[in-house]
LOKOLKOL-878172 format. One record per residue (C-alpha): x, y, z; residue in one letter; residue number from 1. Coordinates in nm, 3 decimals. Each point is the difference from the previous one (the first is absolute). Last residue first. Example, Ala and Ser with C-alpha at 12.3 -4.5 7.8 and 13.67 -1.06 7.14 Angstrom:
<nodes>
1.367|-0.106|0.714|s|2
-0.137|-0.344|0.066|a|1
</nodes>
This chain:
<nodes>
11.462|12.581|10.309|x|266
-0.248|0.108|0.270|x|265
0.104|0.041|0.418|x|264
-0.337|0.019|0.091|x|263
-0.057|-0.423|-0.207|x|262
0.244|-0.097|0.199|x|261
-0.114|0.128|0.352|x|260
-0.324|-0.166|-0.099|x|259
0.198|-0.306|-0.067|x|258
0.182|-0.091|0.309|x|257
-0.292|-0.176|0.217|x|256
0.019|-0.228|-0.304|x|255
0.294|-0.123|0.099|x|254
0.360|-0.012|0.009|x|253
0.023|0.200|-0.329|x|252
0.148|-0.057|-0.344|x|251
-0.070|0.243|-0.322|x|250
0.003|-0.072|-0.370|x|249
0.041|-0.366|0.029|x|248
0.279|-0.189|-0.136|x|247
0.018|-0.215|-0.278|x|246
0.320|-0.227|-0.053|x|245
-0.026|-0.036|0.407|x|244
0.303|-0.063|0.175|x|243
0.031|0.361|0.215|x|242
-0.404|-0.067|0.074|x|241
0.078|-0.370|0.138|x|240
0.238|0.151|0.226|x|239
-0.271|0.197|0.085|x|238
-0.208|-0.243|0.103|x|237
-0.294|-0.109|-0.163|x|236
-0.314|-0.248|0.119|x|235
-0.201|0.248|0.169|x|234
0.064|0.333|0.238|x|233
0.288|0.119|-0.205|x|232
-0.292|0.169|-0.212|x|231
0.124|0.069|-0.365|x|230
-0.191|0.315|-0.187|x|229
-0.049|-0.050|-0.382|x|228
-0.058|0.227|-0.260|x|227
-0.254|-0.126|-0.285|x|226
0.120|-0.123|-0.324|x|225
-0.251|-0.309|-0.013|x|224
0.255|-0.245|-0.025|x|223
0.242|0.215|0.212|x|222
-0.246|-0.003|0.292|x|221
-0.070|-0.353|-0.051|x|220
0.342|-0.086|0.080|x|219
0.017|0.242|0.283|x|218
-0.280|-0.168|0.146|x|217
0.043|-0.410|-0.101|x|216
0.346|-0.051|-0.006|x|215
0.179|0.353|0.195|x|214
-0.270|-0.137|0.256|x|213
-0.115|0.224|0.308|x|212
-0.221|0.259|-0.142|x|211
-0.146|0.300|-0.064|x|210
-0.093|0.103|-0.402|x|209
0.011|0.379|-0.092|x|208
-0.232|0.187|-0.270|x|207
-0.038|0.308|-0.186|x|206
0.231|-0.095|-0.239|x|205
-0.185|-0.370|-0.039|x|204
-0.323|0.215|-0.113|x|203
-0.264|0.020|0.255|x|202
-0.404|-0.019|0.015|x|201
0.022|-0.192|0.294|x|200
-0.180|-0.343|-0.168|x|199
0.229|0.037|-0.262|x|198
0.303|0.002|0.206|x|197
-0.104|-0.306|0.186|x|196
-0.073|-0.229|-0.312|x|195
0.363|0.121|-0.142|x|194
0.124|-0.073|0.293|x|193
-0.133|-0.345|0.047|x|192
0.056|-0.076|-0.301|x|191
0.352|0.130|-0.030|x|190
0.165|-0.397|0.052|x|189
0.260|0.038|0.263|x|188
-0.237|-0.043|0.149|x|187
-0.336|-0.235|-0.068|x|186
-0.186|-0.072|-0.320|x|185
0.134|-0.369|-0.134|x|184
-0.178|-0.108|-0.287|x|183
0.092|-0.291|-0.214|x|182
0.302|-0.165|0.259|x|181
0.305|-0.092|-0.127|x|180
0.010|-0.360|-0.155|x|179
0.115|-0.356|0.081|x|178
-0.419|-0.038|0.175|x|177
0.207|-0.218|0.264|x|176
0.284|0.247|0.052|x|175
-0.297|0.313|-0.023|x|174
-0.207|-0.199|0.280|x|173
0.305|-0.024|0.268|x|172
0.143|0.339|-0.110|x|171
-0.382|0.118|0.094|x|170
0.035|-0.177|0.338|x|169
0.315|0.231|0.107|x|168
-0.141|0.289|-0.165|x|167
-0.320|-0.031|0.235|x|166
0.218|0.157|0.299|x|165
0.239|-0.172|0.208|x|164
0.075|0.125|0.333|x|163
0.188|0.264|0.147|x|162
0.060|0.103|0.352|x|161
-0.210|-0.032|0.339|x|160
-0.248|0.252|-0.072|x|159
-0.013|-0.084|-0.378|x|158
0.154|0.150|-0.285|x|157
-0.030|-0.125|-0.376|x|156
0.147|-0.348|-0.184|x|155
0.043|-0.072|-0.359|x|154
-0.213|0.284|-0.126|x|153
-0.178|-0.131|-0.372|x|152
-0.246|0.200|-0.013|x|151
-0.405|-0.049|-0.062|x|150
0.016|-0.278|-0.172|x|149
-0.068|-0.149|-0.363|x|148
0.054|-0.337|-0.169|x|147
-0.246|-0.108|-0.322|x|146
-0.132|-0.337|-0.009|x|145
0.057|-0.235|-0.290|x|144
-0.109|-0.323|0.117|x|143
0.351|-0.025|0.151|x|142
-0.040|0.293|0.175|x|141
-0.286|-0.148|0.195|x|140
0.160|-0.295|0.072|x|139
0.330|0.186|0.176|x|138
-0.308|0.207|0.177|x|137
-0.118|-0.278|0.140|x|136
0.293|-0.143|0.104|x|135
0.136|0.244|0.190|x|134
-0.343|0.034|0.162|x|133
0.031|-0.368|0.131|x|132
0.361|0.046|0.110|x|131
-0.120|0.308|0.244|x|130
-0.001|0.351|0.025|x|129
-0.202|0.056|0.360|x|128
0.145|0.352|0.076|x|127
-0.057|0.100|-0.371|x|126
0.149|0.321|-0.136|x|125
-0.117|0.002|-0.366|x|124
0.012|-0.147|-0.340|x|123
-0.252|0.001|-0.255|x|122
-0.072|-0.308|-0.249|x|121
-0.195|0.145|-0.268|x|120
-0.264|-0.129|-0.209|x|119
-0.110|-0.274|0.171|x|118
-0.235|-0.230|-0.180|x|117
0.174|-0.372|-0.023|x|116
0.173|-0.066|0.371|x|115
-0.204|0.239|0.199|x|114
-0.349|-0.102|-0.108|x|113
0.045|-0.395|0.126|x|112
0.217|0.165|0.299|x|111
-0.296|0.230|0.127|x|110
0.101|0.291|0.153|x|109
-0.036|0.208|-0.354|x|108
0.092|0.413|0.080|x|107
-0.282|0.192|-0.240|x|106
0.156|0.364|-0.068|x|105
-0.242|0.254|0.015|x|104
0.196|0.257|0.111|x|103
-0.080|-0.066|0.379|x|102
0.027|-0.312|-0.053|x|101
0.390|-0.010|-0.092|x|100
0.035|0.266|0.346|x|99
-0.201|-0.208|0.225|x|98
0.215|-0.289|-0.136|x|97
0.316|0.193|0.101|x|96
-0.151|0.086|0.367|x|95
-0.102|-0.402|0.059|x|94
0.409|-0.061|-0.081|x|93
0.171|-0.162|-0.273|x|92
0.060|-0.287|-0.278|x|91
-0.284|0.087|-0.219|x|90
-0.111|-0.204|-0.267|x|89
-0.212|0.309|-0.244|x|88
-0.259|0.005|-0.229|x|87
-0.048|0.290|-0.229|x|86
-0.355|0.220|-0.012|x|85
0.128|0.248|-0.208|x|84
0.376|-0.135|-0.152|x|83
0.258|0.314|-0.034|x|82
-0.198|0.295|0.195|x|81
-0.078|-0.266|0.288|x|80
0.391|-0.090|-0.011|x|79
0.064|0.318|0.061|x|78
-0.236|0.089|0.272|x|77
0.116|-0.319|0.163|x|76
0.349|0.107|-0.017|x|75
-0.058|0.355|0.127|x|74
-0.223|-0.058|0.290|x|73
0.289|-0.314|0.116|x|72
0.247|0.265|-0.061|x|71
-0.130|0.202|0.200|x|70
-0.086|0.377|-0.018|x|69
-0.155|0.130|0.309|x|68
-0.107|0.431|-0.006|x|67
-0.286|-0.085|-0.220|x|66
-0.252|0.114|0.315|x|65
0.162|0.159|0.252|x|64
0.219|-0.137|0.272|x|63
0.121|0.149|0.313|x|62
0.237|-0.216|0.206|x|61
-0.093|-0.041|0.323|x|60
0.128|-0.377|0.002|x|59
-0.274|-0.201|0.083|x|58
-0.151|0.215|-0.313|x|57
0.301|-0.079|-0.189|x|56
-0.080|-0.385|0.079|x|55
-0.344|0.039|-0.113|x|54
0.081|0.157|-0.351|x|53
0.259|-0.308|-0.061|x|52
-0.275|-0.255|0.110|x|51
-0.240|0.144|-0.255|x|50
0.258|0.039|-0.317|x|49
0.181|-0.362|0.036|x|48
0.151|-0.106|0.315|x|47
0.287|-0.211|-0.181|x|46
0.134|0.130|-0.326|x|45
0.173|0.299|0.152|x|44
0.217|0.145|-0.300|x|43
-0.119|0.346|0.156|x|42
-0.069|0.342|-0.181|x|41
-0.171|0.279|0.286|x|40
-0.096|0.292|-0.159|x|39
0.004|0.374|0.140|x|38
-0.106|0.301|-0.161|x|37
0.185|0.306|0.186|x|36
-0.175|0.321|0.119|x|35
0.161|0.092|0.306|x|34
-0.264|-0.225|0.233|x|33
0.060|-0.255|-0.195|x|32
0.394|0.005|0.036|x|31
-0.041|0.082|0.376|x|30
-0.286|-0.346|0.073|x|29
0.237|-0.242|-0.208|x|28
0.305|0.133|0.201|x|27
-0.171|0.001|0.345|x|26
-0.123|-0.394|-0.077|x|25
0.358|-0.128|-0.069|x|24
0.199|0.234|0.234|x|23
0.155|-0.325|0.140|x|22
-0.087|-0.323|-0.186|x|21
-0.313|-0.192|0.085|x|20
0.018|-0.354|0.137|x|19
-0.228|-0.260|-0.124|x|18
0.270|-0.127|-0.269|x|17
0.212|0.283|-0.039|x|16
-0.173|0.346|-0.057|x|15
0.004|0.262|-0.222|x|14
0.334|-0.040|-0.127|x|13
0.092|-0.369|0.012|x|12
-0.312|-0.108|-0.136|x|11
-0.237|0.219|-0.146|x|10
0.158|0.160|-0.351|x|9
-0.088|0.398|-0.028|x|8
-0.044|0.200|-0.254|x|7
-0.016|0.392|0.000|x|6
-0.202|0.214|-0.218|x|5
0.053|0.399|-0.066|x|4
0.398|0.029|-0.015|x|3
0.068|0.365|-0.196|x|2
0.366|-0.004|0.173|x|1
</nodes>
C-alpha cells in the first residue's frame, strides 16, 4: 500500500469537543515519526485558523506549519481569488472573520454598508444567530448578493451529543435567497482535499482520508478519489456502514487502530 499522506477530520476522531480521543496524540506523533505527511481537513467554521492551532496545542497534538486546512481558510481564499478586495455580511464567529480578513476580505458591520455593498453573504456557525442577522442577509441577497459557506454540516459532535451545525442556518438563508448556495467549499465537497493533498506533495493514490461521517468524509473521499478510513469513534455506526450506498475503504474503532492498519497493507 504506497500511502504517503494521511487526512484527518477533527471532531469525532481526534477529539470530541474538549476531550481528546484515545491514542489520538501517539498516532499523529508514530505516523510522523515513520515518514508520513499528515493534514488535518475540518468543516469547522467556528474557531477559525488561530483558535484551531491553539486548541491542538492544549491538546498535545503536533502541528506544523500548512498541516490545517479549513474550510473557513479555503472559502475565503476562494472567494479572494474570485472578487479581490470583496465585501462580505457575515453571519458567524470572531475565528471566521479572522479568516475573511486574513485574505483580504473587508467584513461591513455597519447596516447602512451591509444592506447595498456586500458582495457575499457567508454562512457560518454562529452561537448568537439571531432574527436581525436573518434579515440582513435576506436584504442583502435581494440586492443581488452572492451566497457562500464554508459547509453545509447539519449538526457535528459535542461532549454531551450532537448539536446543530451552520447547515441548519444556511437552509434558513438558501429558503429565503429560493436558490442553492454560489460557493459552498466544505466536505463532501473535494476542496478541502484537494487543497490538502497539494500542500503534501501527494496524489489521491497515495493518500487516505480519516473520519467519522460516511456524508461529509467518506463523501469527500470519493469526490476527490482518495481511500477512505471510517472511525466508529464519531457520528457513524456500523449499522449505518452496512446501509451506506458508499462505503468506506476500511472501518476501525478508532484512530488508535490505524497504524496497525496501515502494517497490515492492502
Amino acid at each position: 500500500m504506497n500511502v504517503r499522506g494521511i487526512m484527518f477530520d477533527l471532531d469525532g476522531v481526534l477529539w470530541r469537543s474538549s476531550k481528546l480521543l484515545p491514542g489520538a496524540r501517539e498516532t499523529i506523533v508514530e505516523l510522523k515519526a515513520r515518514g508520513y505527511s499528515v493534514a488535518y481537513v475540518s468543516n469547522n467554521s467556528m474557531l477559525g485558523l488561530r483558535a484551531m492551532q491553539e486548541k491542538f496545542a492544549k491538546m498535545g497534538i503536533p502541528l506544523e506549519d500548512g498541516e490545517l486546512c479549513l474550510a473557513t481558510q479555503v472559502l475565503a481564499e476562494t472567494i479572494a481569488k474570485k472578487l479581490n478586495r470583496a465585501t462580505v455580511f457575515m453571519i458567524g464567529s470572531k475565528g471566521f472573520r479572522e479568516d475573511l480578513e486574513r485574505c483580504g476580505l473587508r467584513v461591513l458591520l455597519e447596516p447602512e454598508e451591509i444592506d447595498y455593498l456586500t458582495d457575499y453573504v457567508v454562512v457560518g456557525a454562529d452561537w448568537e444567530i439571531n432574527y436581525q442577522k436573518l434579515t440582513r442577509a435576506l436584504r442583502c441577497l435581494k440586492q443581488g448578493a452572492k451566497l457562500a459557506a464554508p459547509n453545509a454540516d447539519l449538526y457535528f459532535p459535542h461532549e454531551d451529543g450532537l448539536v446543530p451545525g451552520n447547515g441548519a442556518v444556511l437552509a434558513a438563508v438558501a429558503a429565503m435567497a429560493k436558490r442553492p448556495p454560489d460557493l459552498l467549499v466544505g466536505k463532501p465537497q473535494p476542496n478541502l482535499l484537494i487543497s490538502a493533498m497539494e500542500r503534501m506533495g501527494c496524489t489521491p493514490d497515495q493518500c487516505l482520508m480519516v473520519g467519522d461521517s460516511l456524508d461529509t468524509d467518506v463523501g469527500a473521499a470519493y469526490a476527490a478519489g482518495v481511500r477512505s478510513v471510517l472511525v466508529l469513534s464519531g457520528t457513524t455506526t456500523t449499522r449505518d456502514v452496512e446501509r451506506a450506498e458508499k462505503k468506506p475503504w476500511r472501518v476501525i474503532n478508532g484512530v488508535a487502530d490505524l497504524i496497525t492498519l496501515l502494517e497490515q497493507g492492502e
